[in-house]
N, C-alpha and C positions, 0 to 999 in steps of 0.2 A: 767228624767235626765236633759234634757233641760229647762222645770219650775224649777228645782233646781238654775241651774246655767246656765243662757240663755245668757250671753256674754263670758263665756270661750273658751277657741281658739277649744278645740277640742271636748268641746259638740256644739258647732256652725261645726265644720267637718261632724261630727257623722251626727246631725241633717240633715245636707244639704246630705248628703251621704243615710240617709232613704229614702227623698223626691225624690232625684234623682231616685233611683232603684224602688220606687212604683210607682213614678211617678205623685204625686200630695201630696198635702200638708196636714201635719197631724195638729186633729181638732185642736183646741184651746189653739195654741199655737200662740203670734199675732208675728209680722213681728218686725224687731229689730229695731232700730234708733242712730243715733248720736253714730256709733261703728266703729273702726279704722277696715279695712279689711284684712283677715289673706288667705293663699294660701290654695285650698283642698287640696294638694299635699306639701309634703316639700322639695323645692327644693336642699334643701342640700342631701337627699336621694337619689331623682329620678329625670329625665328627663320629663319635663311637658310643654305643649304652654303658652303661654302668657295668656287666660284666660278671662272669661268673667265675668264679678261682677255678684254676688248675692243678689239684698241688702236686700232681707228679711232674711240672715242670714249672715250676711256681712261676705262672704267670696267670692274669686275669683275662678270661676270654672275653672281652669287650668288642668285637666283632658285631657287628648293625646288620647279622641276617643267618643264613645256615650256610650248610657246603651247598646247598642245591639251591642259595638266592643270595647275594650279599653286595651289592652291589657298594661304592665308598663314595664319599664327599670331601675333598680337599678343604681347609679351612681357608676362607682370601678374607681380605680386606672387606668386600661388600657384603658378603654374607654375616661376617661379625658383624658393620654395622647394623645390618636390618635386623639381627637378632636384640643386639642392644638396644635397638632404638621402641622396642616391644610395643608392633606397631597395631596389633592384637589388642590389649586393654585400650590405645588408643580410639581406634573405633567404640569400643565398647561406653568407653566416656562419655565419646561424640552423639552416639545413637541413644544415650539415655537423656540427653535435655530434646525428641522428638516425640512428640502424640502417638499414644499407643495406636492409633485409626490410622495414621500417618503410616506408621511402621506396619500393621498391614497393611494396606494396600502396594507400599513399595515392596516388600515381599513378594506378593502376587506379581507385581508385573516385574520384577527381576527374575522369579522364576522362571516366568516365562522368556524372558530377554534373553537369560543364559540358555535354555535350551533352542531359541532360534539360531543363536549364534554357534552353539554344537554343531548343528546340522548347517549353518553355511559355509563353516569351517570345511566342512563335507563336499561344499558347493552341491547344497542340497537345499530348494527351497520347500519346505514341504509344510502341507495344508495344516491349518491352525489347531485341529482336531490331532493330528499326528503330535506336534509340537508340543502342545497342552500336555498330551500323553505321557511324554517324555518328561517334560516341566514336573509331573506329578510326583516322577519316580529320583528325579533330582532332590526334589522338595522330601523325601523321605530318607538323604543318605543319610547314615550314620545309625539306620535304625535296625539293620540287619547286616549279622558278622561275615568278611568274606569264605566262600566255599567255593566249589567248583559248581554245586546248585543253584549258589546263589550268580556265578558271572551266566550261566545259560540264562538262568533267571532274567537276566540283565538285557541279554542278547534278544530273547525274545519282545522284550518291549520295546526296544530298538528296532528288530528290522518286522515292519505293518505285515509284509508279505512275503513269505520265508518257500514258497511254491517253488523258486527257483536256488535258492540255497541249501547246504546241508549245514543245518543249525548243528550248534556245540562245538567242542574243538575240531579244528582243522582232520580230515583223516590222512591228507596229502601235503605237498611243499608249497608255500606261498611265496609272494613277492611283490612288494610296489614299486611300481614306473611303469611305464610307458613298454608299446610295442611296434616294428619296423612295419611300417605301410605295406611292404611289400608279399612281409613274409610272416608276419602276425609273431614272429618271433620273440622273446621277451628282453625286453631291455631296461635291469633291476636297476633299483635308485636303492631298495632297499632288501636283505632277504629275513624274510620270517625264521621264528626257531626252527626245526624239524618237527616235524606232527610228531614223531618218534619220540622229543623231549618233551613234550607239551606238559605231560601228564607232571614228570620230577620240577618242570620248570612252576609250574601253576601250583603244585605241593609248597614249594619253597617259598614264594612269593607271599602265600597266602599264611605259612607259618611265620615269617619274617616281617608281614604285615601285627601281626599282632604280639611281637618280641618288641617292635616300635611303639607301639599305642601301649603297653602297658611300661615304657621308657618315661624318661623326662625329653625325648629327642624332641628337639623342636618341632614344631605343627608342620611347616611348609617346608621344612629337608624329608620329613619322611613320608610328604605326599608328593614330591616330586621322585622318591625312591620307586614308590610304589606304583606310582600314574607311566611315568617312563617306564620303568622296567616293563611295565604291562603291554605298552604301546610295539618295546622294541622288541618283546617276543611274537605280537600279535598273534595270539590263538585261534581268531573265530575266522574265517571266509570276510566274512563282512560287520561291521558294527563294532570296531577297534578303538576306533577316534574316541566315539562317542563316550563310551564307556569308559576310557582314558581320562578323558574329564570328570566322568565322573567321581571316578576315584579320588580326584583330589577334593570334592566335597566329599566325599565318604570319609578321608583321614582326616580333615580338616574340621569335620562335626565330629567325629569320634573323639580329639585332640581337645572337642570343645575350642576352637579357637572362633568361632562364631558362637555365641552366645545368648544373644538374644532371638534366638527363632528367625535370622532372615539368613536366606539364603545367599550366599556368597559366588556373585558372579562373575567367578575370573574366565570363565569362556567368551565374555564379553570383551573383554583386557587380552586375550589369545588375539580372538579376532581380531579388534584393533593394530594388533601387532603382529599381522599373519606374515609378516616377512623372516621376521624375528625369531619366530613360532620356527618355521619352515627351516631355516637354519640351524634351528639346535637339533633338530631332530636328524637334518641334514649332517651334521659336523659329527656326528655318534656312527652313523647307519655307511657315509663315504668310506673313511678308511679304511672301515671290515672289508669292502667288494674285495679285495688284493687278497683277501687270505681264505675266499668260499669258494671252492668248488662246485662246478654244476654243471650239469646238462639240459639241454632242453627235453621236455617229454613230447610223447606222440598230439598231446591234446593242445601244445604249444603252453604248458606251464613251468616249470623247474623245476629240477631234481638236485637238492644239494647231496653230492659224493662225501665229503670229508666231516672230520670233527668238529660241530660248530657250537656245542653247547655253552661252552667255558665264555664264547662272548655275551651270554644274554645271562649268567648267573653272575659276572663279575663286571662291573664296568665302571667308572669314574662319573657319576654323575653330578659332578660340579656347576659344567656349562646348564642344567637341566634347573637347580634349583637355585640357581643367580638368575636364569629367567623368569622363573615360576616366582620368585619374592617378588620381580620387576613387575610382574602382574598383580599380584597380589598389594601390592604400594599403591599402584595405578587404581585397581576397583577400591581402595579405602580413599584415596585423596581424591579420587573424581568419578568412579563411576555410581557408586553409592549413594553419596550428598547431592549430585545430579539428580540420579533418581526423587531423590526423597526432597529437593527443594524443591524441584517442577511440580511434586506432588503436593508442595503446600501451595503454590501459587495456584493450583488447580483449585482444590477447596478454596480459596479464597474469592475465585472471580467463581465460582459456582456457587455462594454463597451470596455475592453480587444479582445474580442470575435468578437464584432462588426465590431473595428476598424483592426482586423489584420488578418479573414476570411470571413466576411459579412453573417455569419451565420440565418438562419431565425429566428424567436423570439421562435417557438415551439422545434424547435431543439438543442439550448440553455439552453432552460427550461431542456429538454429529459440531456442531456450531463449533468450538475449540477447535476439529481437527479443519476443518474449514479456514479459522481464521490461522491456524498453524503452515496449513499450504498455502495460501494466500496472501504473504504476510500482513496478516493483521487487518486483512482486510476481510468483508461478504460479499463472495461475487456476483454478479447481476442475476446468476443462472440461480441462486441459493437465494434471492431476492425472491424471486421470483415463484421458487417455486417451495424447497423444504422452509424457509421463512417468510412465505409471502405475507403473514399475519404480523411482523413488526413495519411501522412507518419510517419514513427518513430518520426523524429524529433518535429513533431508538435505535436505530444501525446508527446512526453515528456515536452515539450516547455507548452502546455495547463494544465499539472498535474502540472508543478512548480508555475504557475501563481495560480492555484488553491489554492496551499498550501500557497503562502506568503497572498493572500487575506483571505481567510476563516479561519485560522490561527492565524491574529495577532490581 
């Protein structure tokens, strides 16, 4: 095809698109000259980098990853908007008329927020110390480059108790779903890459992670490249999810598209929308079962038989980051300002509090979550006993202050 017609835009594609994926050059075909140069990629389609020339088939490899990661993004209608609509500086606007004391402490407890809701995501409640933990290492992405030391890295702060795990990548076949009551047999919703791939796949991922961040690609197409692709390979035994998430704070402060030091908690915005969540990842992971082969093993795990690499190096993920902006719209118009408004009304009636009983700061806190279950009220047991030292009139006096503050 290419001796046919060796300056046509798209047997120059084609051609450049063989060499790529064998990886060296087919015989005797000679290198082109004196030809204007056309994109691999059509950017009116998809989403592509900037691009490195070709000139023995004069075309610009603009390709958003390697032969061993590349996953693409359709261009629609919604993703233009939310790109236009650059909803990035708009936050950034919003969170600069907030008190620098304001914007700590909403930090701190978004950190934490989002790492509770990682772990419920999980359907994992787990102990505040666990959680904090995690919170910590959230509150640090973007501060170290990915590697393969740095995901075990990752892994380990993730799972508390690894006694029953073999930390690092997988050495066997994985699988999520469920299994038959009877027969403890596996019944896959999803299959993991081959342990055999892990190593070219996690190579790829991890180079095509930082082909994006030194791009103009937009912040939230190439942390949904990277968070997905991560999820749909799943490397480790356990602590996938989590990590998954993380990634998208890790491209998303590398990206600089948070800005002011708060941490960005679209895990909070997943949760919320764990139907949503569950479906896209659903809609990617279904159609593959039709094309993996497997066996069961002796231990009741999976053995996939056939070639399954090419689905988790190339995949469409469109539906992935028309989610991931949905979320990310969501924690700017409301999970954020939420945050950060409850936090002023706090300072407010504990400056109420402050100034007209010298109340401690823990007992405060205690009182608040009190009249928060209560609506609005102090019940006779908290009368009684952690406030027995206010009179009628100051519990009445302290529920009205409540309600004009919390309230309006």
């Amino acid at each position: 095809m290419v001796n046919i017609e060796p300056t046509g835009q798209y047997s120059r594609r084609i051609w450049f698109l063989i060499e790529w994926f064998l990886g060296k050059e087919l015989k005797d075909i000679p290198n082109l000259t004196k030809k204007s140069y056309v994109n691999v990629i059509d950017t009116n389609l998809q989403y592509a980098v900037r691009g490195i020339k070709s000139a023995r088939h004069s075309v610009i490899n603009n390709l958003s990853g390697t032969i061993d990661f590349c996953p693409l993004i359709r261009k629609t209608t919604k993703l233009e908007q939310y790109i236009a609509e650059n909803i990035s500086a708009k936050k950034n606007e919003y969170l600069k008329g907030i008190r620098k004391s304001i914007l700590l402490r909403a930090s701190a407890f978004l950190l934490l927020k989002d790492s509770k809701a990682s772990f419920s995501i999980e359907g994992e409640s787990p102990k505040s110390k666990r959680a904090a933990r995690w919170g910590k290492a959230i509150g640090q992405a973007g501060m170290k480059d990915l590697s393969h030391e740095e995901f075990v890295r990752l892994q380990q702060i993730v799972i508390e108790n690894p006694r029953f795990l073999e930390m690092g990548y997988r050495k066997k076949s994985g699988f999520i779903g469920d299994r038959d009551s009877d027969t403890f047999s596996p019944i896959p919703d999803h299959f993991s890459a081959k342990h055999t791939d892990l190593n070219q796949l996690m190579s790829g991922l991890i180079v095509t992670n930082t082909i994006l961040l030194n791009d103009e690609t937009d912040a939230v197409l190439a942390a949904a490249v990277i968070a997905f692709g991560f999820v749909f390979i799943h490397p480790f035994v356990d602590g996938n999810g989590r990590i998954h998430r993380y990634l998208i704070q890790h491209v998303l402060a590398k990206k600089q598209f948070s800005q002011q030091g708060l941490i960005f908690p679209v895990s909070a915005s997943m949760l919320n929308h764990i139907e949503d969540y569950q479906k896209v990842l659903e809609n990617h992971s279904t159609p593959l079962l039709d094309f993996i082969e497997w066996e069961e093993t002796s231990d009741h795990n999976v053995e996939v038989t056939n070639d399954t690499i090419d689905y988790y190096k190339y995949f469409d993920a469109t539906e992935q980051a028309e989610f991931l902006y949905d979320c990310v719209k969501d924690t700017i118009d409301n999970i954020i300002p939420e945050e950060v408004n409850y936090l002023i009304k706090y300072e407010e009636f504990k400056s109420y509090i402050d100034n007209t009983f010298e109340m401690p700061d823990d007992m405060v806190s205690l009182l608040v979550r009190f009249l928060e279950q209560n609506n609005g009220k102090i019940s006779k047991r908290a009368k009684k006993k952690e406030f027995e030292a206010l009179d009628e009139n100051e519990v009445e006096n302290i529920e009205e202050n409540y309600r004009l503050i919390f309230n309006s």
